[in-house]
C-alpha positions in Angstrom: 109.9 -0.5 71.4 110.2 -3.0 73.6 113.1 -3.1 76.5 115.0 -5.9 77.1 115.5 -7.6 80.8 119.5 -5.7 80.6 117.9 -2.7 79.3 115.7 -2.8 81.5 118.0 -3.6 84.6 120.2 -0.9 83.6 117.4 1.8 83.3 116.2 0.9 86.9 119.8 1.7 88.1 120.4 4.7 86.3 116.9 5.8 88.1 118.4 4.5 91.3 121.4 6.9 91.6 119.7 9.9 91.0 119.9 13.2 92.7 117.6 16.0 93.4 120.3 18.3 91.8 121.3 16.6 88.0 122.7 18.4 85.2 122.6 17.2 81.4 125.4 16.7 79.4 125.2 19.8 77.4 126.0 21.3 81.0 128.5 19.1 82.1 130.6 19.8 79.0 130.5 23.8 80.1 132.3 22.6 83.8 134.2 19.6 82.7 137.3 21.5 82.1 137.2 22.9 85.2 136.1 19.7 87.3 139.1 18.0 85.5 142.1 20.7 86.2 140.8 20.3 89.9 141.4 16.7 89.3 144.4 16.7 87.6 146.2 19.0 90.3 144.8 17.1 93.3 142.6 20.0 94.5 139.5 19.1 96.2 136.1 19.3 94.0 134.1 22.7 95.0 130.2 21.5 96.0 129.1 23.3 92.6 131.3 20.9 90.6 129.6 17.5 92.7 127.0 17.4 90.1 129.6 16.9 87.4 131.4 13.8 89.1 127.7 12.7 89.5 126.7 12.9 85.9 130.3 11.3 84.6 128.9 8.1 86.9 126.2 7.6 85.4 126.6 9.2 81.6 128.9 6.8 79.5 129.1 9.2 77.0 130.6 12.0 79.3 132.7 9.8 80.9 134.6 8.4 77.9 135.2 12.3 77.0 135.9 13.2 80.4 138.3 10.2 80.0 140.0 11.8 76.9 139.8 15.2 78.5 142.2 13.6 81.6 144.7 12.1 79.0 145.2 15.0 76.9 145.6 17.5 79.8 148.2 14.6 81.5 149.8 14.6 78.2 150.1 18.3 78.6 151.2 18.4 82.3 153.8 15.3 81.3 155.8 17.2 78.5 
């Protein structure tokens, strides 16, 4: 399979903002919840919960459900 020259410019970026400590996504989904009520409420994020805010920059896919996440607990919050 060849990459394309935007493929390819995006995988050098996602390589760029990598950290020595990552987590998947089957591992940000376990936190998410939690990383999002800190959120929500205004608290500030606990080091252990970094990684997560980390991954949701970088994973599209997370970050649209982290984005649903938000809206349904506002939603909640709001009624």
């Amino acid at each position: 399979m060849k990459l394309n020259e935007k493929q390819i410019d995006r995988l050098l970026q996602v390589v760029g903002v990598t950290n020595d400590q990552e987590i998947d996504c089957g591992q940000c989904h376990a936190v998410i919840a939690e990383f999002a009520e800190h959120q929500l409420t205004g608290q500030s994020i606990p080091q252990g919960l970094e990684v997560v805010k980390h991954h949701l920059s970088i994973c599209t896919d997370c970050s649209e459900e982290y984005e649903l996440l938000q809206k349904a607990l506002q939603s909640l919050i709001d009624e």
